[in-house]
KOLBA-730208 format. One record per residue (C-alpha): residue number from 1; residue in one letter; chain; x, y, z. Coordinates in Angstrom, 1 decimal, padded with zeros to 4 digits. Example, Ala and Ser with C-alpha at 12.3 -4.5 7.8 and 13.67 -1.06 7.14 Angstrom:
1  a  A  012.3  -004.5  007.8
2  s  A  013.7  -001.1  007.1
//
This chain:
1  x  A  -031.4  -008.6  003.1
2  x  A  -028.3  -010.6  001.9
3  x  A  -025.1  -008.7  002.2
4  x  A  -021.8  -009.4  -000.1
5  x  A  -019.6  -011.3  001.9
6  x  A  -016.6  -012.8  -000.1
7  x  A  -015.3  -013.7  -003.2
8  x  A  -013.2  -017.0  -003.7
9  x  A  -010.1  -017.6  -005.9
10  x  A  -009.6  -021.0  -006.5
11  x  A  -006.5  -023.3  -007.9
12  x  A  -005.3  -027.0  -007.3
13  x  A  -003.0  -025.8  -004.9
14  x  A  -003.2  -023.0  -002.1
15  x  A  000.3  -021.3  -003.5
16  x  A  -000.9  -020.9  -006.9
17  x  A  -003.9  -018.9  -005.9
18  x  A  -002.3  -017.0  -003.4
19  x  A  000.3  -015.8  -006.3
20  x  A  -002.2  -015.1  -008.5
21  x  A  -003.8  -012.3  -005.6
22  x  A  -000.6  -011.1  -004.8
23  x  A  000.6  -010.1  -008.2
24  x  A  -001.8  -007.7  -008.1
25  x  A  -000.5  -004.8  -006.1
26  x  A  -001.3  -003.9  -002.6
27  x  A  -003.2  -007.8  -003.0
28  x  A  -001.0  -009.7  000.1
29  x  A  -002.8  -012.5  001.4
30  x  A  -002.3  -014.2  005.5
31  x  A  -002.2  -017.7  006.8
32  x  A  -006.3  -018.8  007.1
33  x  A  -006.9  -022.4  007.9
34  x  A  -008.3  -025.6  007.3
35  x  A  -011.5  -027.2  006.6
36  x  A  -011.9  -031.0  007.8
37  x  A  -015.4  -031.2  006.5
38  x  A  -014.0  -030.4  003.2
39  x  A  -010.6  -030.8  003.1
40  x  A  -009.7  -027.6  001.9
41  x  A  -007.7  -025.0  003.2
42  x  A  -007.5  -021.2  002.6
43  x  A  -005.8  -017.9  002.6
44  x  A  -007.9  -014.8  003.1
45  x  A  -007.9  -010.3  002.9
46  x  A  -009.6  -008.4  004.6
47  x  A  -010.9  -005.6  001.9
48  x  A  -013.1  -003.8  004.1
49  x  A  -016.6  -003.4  004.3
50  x  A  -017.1  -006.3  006.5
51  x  A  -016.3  -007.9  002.7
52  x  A  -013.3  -010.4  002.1
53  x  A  -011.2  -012.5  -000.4
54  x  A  -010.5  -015.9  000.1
55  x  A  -007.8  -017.9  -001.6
56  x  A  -008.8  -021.8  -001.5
57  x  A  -007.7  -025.3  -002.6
58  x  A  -008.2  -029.3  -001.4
59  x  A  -005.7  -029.6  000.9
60  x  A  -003.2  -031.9  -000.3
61  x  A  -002.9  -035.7  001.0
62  x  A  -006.5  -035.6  002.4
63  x  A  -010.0  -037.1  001.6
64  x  A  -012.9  -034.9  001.7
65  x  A  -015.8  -037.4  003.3
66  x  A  -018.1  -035.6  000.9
67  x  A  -017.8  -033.5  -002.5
68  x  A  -016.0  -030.8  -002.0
69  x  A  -017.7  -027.1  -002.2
70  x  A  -016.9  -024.1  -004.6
71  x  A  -016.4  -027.5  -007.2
72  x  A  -012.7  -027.8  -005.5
73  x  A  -012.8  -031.7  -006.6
74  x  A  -012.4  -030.1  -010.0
75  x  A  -010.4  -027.2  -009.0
76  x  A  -009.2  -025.0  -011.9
77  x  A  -005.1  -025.8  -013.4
78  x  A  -004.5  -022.2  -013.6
79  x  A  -005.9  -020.0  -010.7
80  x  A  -008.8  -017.8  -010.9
81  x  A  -012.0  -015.9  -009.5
82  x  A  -014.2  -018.8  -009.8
83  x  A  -017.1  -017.7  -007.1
84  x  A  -018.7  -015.2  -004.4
85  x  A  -020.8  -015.7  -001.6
86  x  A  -023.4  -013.8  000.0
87  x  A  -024.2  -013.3  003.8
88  x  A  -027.5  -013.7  004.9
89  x  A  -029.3  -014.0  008.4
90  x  A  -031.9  -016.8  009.0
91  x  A  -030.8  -019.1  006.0
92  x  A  -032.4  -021.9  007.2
93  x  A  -035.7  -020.1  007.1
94  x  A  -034.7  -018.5  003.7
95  x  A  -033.7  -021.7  002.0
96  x  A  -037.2  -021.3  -000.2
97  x  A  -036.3  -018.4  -001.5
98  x  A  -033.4  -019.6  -003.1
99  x  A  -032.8  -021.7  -006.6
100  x  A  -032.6  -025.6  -006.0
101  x  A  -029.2  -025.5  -007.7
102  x  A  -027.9  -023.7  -004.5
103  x  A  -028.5  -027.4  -002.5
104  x  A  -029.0  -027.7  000.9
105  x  A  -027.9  -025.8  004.3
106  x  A  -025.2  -027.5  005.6
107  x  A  -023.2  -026.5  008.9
108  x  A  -019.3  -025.5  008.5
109  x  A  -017.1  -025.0  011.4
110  x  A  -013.0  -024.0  011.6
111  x  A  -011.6  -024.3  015.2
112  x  A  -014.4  -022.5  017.1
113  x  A  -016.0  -020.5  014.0
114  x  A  -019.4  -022.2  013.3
115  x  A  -021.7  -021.1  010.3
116  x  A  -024.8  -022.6  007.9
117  x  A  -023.9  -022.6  004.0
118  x  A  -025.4  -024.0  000.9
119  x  A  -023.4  -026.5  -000.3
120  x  A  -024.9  -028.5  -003.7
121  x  A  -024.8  -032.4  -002.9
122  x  A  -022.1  -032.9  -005.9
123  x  A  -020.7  -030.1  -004.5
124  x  A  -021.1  -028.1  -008.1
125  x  A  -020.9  -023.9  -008.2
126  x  A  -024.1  -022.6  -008.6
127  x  A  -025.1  -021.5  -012.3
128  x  A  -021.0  -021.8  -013.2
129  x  A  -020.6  -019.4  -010.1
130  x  A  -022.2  -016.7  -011.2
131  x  A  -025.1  -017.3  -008.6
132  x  A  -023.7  -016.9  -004.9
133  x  A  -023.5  -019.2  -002.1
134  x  A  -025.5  -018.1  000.6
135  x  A  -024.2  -018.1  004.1
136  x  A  -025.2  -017.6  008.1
137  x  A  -021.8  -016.8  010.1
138  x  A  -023.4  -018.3  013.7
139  x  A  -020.9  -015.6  015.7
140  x  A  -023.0  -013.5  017.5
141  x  A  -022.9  -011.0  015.2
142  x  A  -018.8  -011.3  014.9
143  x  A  -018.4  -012.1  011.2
144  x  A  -015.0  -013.2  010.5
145  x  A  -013.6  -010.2  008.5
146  x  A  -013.7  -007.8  011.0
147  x  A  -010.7  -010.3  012.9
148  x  A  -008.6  -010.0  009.7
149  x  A  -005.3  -008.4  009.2
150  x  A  -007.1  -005.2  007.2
151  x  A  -005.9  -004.0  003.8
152  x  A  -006.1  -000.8  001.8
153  x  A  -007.8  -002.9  -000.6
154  x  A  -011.5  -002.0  -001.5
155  x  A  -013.5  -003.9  -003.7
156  x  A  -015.5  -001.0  -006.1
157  x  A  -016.9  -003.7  -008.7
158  x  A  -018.0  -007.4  -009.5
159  x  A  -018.7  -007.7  -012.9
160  x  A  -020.9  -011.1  -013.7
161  x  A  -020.8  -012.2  -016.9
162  x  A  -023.6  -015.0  -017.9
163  x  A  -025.9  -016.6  -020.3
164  x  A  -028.8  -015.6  -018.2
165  x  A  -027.7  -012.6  -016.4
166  x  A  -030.7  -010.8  -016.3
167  x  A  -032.3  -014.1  -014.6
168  x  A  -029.7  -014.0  -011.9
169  x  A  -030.5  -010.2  -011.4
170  x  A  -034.0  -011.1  -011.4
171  x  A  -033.6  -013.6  -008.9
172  x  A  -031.0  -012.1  -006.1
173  x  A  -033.1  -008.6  -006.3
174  x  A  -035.3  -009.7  -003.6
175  x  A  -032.4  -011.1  -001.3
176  x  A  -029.3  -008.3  -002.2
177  x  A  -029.1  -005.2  -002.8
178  x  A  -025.1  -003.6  -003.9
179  x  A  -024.6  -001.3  -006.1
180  x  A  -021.1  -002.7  -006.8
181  x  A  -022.5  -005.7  -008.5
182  x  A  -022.6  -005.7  -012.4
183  x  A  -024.4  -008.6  -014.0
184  x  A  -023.8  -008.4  -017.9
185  x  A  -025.3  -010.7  -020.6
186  x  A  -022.1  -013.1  -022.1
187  x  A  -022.4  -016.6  -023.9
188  x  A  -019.4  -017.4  -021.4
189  x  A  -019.6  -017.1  -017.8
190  x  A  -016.5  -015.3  -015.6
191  x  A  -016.4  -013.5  -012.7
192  x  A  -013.9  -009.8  -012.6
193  x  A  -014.1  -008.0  -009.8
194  x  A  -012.0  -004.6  -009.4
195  x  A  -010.5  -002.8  -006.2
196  x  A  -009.4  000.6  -005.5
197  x  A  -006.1  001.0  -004.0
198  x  A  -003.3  003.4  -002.9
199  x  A  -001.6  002.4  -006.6
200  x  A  -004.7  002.9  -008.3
201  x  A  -007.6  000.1  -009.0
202  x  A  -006.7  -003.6  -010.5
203  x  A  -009.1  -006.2  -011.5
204  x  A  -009.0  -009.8  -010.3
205  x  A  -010.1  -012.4  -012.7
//
């Protein structure tokens, strides 16, 4: 079974999404890293759980040598929750079970991390990110949130909004099982995800 690994924030530059966390309280993000493959580079939180948030943008002044993922080329003007992504063992082997609009496995690496992740050839979120991106951290079992800077921050709810919500359901009920995700039937698609806090819960969007 697929486990709920992170959700992504994403803005044309790094700063901007990283404000938009943080004014949120108890929502401070730390330093990530960069992606050559991609040319993107990120902030992240630890929100326990083995379960993270990732701040992302293209990295300015660089050339990704292939479409970007989490539709970055096109990253949104004013920052938002634009995506999650879903941890999974074996993805290779799993790739069938997922829809076509997912694209193919690809491998990732960031200094010495290495993972597998599907990554749509145009590089185009999956059902207007509403559908996660499935991913295989290759770490031995060490998944890269439990070497975060930890939070107080826990993540109680995704609500997914979309067209076909019950068709998402349908298809992740086989691969996921997390009672914290809320898919709801909406003619526009949007991600808000709430977390519990020492001040009380806030909601992301």
């Amino acid at each position: 079974m697929a486990e709920l690994d992170h959700l992504v924030v994403a803005a044309k530059r790094l700063d901007d999404a990283v404000a938009h966390v943080e004014a949120l309280p108890g929502m401070t993000m730390h330093p990530g890293g960069v992606h050559p493959m991609m040319a993107t580079h990120n902030a992240v939180l630890g929100t326990g759980a083995e379960c993270y948030l990732e701040a992302i943008a293209p990295q300015p002044g660089e050339t990704a040598p292939r479409p970007r993922w989490f539709a970055l080329d096109r990253a949104p003007t004013a920052p938002r929750l634009v995506h999650w992504v879903a941890r999974i063992r074996g993805l290779r082997e799993k790739r069938a079970l997922l829809p076509p609009e997912n694209g193919p496995v690809i491998e990732g690496r960031r200094g010495a991390m290495r993972w597998l992740i599907c990554v749509p050839e145009d590089g185009s979120l999956p059902f207007d990110g509403c559908f996660p991106t499935f991913i295989d951290w290759d770490t031995e079992g060490e998944i890269p949130t439990r070497r975060m800077p930890e939070s107080a921050m826990r993540l109680s709810r995704l609500e997914i909004r979309h067209p076909e919500a019950a068709r998402l359901q349908a298809l992740l009920a086989p691969l996921i099982q997390d009672a914290r995700l809320d898919f709801v039937t909406d003619a526009l698609p949007s991600l808000a995800a709430t977390y519990d806090g020492p001040e009380g819960p806030v909601v992301l969007r």
